[in-house]
C-alpha positions as a Markdown table, in Angstrom:
| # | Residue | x | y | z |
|---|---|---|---|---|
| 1 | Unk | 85.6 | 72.8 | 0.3 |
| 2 | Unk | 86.3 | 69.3 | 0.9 |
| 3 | Unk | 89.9 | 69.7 | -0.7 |
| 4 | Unk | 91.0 | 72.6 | 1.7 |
| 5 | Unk | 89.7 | 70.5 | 4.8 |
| 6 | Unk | 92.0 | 67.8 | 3.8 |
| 7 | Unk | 95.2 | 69.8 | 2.7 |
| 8 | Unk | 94.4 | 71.6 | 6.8 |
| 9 | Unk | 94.2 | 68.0 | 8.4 |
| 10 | Unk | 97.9 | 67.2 | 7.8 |
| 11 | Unk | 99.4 | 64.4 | 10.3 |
| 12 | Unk | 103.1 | 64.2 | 11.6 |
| 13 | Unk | 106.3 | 64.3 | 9.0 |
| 14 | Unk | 108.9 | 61.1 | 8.5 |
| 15 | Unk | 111.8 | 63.5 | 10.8 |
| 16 | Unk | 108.6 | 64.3 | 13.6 |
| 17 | Unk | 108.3 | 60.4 | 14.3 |
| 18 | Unk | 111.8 | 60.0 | 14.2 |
| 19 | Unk | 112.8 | 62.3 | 16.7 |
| 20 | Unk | 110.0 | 61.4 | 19.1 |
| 21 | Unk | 111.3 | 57.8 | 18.6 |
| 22 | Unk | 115.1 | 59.2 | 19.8 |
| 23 | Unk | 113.6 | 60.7 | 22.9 |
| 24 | Unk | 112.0 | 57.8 | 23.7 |
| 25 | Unk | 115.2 | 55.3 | 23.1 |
| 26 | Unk | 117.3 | 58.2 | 25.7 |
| 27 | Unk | 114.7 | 57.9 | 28.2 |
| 28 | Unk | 114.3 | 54.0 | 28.5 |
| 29 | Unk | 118.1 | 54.0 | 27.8 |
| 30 | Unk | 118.8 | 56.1 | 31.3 |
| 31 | Unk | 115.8 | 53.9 | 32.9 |
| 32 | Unk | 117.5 | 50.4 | 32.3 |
| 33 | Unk | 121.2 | 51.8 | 33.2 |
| 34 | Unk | 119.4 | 53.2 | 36.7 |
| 35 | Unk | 117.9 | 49.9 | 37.3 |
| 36 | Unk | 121.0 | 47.9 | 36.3 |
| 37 | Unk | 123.2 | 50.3 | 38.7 |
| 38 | Unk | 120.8 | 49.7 | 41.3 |
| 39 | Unk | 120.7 | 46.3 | 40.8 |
| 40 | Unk | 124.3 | 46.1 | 40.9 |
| 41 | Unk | 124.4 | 48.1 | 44.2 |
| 42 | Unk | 122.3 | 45.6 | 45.9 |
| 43 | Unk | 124.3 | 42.5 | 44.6 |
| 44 | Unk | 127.5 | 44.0 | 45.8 |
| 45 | Unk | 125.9 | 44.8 | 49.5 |
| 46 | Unk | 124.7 | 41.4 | 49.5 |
| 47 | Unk | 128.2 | 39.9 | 48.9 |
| 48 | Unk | 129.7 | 42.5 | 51.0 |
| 49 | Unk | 127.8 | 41.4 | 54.2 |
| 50 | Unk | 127.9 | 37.3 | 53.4 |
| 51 | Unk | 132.0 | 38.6 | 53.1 |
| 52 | Unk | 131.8 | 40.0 | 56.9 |
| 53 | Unk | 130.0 | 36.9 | 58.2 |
| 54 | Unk | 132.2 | 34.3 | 56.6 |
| 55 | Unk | 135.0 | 36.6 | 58.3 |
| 56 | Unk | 133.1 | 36.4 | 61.6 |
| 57 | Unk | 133.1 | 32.8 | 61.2 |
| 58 | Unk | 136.3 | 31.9 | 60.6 |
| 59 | Unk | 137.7 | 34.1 | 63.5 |
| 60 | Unk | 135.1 | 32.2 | 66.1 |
| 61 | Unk | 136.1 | 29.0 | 64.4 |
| 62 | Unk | 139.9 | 30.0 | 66.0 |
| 63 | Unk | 138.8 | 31.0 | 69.3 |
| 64 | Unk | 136.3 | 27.9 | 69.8 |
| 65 | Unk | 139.2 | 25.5 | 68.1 |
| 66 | Unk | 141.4 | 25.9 | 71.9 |
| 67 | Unk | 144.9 | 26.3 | 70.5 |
| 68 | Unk | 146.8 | 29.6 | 69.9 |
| 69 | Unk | 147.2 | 30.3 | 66.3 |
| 70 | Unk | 151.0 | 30.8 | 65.2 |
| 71 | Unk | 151.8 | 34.1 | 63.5 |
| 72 | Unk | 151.7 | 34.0 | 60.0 |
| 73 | Unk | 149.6 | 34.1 | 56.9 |
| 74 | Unk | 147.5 | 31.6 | 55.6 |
| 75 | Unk | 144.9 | 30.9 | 53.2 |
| 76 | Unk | 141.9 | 28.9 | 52.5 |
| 77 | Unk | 138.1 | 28.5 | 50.9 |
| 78 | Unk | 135.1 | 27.7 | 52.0 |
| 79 | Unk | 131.4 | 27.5 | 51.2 |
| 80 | Unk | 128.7 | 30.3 | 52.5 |
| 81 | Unk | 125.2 | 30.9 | 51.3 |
| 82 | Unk | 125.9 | 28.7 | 48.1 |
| 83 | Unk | 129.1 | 30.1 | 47.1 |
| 84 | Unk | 132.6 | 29.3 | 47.3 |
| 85 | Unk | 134.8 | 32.1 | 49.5 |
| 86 | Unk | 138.1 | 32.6 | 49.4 |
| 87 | Unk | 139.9 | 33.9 | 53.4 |
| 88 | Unk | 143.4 | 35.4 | 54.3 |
| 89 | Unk | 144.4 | 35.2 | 57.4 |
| 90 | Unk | 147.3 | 37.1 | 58.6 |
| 91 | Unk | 148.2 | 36.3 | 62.6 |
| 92 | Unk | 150.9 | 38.6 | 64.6 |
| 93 | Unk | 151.4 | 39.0 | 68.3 |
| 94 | Unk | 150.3 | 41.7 | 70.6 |
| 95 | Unk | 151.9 | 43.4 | 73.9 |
| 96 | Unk | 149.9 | 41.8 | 75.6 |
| 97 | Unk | 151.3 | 37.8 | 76.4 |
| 98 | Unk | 149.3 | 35.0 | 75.6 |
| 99 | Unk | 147.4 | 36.9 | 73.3 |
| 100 | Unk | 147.3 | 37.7 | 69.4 |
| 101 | Unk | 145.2 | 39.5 | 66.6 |
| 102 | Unk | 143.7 | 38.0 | 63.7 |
| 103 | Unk | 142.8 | 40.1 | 60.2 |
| 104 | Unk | 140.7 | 38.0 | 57.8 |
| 105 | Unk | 139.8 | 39.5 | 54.9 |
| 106 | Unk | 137.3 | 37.7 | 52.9 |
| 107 | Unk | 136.1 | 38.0 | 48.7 |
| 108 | Unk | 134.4 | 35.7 | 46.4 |
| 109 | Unk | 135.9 | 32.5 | 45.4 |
| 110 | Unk | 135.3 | 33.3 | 41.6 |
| 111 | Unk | 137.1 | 37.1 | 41.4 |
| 112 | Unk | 138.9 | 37.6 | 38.8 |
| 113 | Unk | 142.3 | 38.5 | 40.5 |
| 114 | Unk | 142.4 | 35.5 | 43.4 |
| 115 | Unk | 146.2 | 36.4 | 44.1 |
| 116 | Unk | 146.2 | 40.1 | 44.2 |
| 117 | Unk | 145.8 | 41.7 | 47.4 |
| 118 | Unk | 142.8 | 44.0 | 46.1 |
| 119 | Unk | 139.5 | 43.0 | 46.0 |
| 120 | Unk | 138.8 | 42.1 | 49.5 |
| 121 | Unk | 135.0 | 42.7 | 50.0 |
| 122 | Unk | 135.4 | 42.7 | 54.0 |
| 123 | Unk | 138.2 | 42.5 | 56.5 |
| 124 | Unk | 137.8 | 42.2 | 60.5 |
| 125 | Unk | 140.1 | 42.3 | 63.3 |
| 126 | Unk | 140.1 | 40.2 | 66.1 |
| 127 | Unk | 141.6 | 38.8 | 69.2 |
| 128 | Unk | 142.4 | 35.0 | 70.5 |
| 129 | Unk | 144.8 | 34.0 | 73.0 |
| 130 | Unk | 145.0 | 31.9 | 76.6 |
| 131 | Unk | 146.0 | 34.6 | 79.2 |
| 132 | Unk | 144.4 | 33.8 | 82.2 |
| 133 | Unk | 144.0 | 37.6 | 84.3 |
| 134 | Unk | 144.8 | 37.4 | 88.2 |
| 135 | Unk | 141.0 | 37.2 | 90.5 |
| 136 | Unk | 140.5 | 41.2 | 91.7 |
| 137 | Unk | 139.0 | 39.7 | 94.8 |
| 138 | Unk | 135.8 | 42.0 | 94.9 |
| 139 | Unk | 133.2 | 40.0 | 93.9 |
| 140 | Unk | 131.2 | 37.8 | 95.9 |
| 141 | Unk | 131.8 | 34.0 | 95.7 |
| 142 | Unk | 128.1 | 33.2 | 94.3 |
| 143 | Unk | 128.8 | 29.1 | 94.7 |
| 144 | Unk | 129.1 | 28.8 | 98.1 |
| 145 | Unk | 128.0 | 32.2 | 100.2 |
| 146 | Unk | 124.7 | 32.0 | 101.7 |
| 147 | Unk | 122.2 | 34.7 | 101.4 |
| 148 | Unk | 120.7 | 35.8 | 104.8 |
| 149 | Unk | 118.2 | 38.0 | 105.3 |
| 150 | Unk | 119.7 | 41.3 | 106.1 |
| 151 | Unk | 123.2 | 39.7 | 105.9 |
| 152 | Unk | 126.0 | 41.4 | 104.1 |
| 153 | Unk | 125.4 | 39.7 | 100.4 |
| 154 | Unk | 128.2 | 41.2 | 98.4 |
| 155 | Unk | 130.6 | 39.9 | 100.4 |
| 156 | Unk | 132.3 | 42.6 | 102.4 |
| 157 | Unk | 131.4 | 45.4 | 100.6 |
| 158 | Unk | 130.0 | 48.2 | 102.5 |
| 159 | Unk | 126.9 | 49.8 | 101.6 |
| 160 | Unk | 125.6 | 46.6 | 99.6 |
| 161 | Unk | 123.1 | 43.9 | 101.5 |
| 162 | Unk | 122.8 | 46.6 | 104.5 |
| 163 | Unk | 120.1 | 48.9 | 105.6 |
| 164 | Unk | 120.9 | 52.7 | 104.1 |
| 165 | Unk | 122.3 | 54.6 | 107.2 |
| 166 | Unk | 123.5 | 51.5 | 108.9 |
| 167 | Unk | 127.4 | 51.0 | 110.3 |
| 168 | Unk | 128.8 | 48.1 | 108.2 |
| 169 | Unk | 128.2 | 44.7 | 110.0 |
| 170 | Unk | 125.2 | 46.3 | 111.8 |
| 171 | Unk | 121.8 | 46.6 | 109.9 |
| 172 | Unk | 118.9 | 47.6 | 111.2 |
| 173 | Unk | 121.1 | 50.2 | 113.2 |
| 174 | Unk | 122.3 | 53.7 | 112.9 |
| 175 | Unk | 124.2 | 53.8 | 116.0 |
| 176 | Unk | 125.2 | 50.6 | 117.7 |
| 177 | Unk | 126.1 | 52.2 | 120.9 |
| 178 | Unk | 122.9 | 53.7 | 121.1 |
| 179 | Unk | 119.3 | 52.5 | 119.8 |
| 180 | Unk | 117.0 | 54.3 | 118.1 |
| 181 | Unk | 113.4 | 55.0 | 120.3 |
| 182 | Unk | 110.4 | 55.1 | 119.2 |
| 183 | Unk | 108.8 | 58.8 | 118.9 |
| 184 | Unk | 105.7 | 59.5 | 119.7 |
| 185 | Unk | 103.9 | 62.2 | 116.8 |
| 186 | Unk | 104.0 | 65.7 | 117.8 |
| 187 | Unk | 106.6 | 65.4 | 120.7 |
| 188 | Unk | 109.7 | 67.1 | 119.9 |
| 189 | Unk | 112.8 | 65.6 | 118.6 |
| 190 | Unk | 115.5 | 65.3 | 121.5 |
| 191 | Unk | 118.8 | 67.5 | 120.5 |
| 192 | Unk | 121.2 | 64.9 | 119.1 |
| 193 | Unk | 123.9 | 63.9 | 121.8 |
| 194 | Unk | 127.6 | 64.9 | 121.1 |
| 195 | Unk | 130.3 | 62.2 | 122.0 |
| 196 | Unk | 133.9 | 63.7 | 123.2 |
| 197 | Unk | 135.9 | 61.1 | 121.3 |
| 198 | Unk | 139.8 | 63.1 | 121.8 |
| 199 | Unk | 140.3 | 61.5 | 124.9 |
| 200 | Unk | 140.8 | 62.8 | 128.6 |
| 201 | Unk | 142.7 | 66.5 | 128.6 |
């Protein structure tokens, strides 16, 4: 008896425990590359967005500088964030006088390709120049205008600083020929009263 109950109990083969082994390699083997790619995915988003604000950077660093760059291209490095960037910046003019558009276009100082013209982890577009647009003349001179109660505050501009209903230059009044009477509650309203303004016939 004891003979047949251990020839029954038989454990796993040599080729069993080698196959469960291959499984198990393949399924840690696609759980590392998903981590690594995901890992990778976050790195490159990271650079990506230190790219745009170097970018950023070097087109305020124009604007704020107070001269108009010439058209051109041009090239330089700097350090973001603990890294070395490399910037192109290519200048050309616009329609519009006094006024040109900058592309920068930003990528690690350490790529592999630093004169090629791939690569670029971010470009932006902007504007700099020194035109000077002529005043429109409808907006109120806030320096030295003074602000009266129930004055005109916006300078001129009906319908702004005045009582709703009022004739411009009048508040406080419907009708400046004629002045509104108190009514007493209940009486009746008077019919309004009609002004001929064509003139004698």
């Amino acid at each position: 008896m004891s003979r047949r109950a251990t020839a029954g109990a038989r454990g796993f083969t040599l080729i069993e425990v080698l196959v469960a082994l291959a499984i198990v390699a393949v399924g840690m083997a696609a759980v590392l590359g998903a981590l690594s790619s995901s890992a990778d995915t976050i790195s490159y988003l990271r650079d990506k967005t230190f790219a745009n604000w170097v970018a950023l950077n070097q087109i305020a660093q124009v604007r704020v500088s107070g001269q108009l760059p010439s058209p051109g291209k041009s090239d330089g490095d700097t350090d973001f964030a603990g890294r070395k960037w490399h910037w192109h910046q290519e200048v050309t003019t616009t329609q519009v006088p006094g006024m040109v558009r900058m592309d920068v276009s930003v990528r690690p100082g350490d790529s592999a390709s630093p004169d090629s013209d791939r690569g670029w982890y971010a470009t932006l577009s902007g504007l700099s120049g020194d035109a000077v647009g002529l005043p429109r003349g409808d907006l109120p001179d806030w320096g030295s205008q003074l602000l009266a109660p129930g004055s005109n505050a916006a300078g001129g501009i009906p319908g702004i600083g005045t009582t709703p209903g009022a004739a411009p230059g009048t508040p406080g009044q419907t009708n400046p020929q004629q002045p509104q009477q108190p009514q007493q509650p209940g009486s009746p309203q008077p019919p309004p009263v009609q002004t001929n303004t064509s003139g004698p016939t």
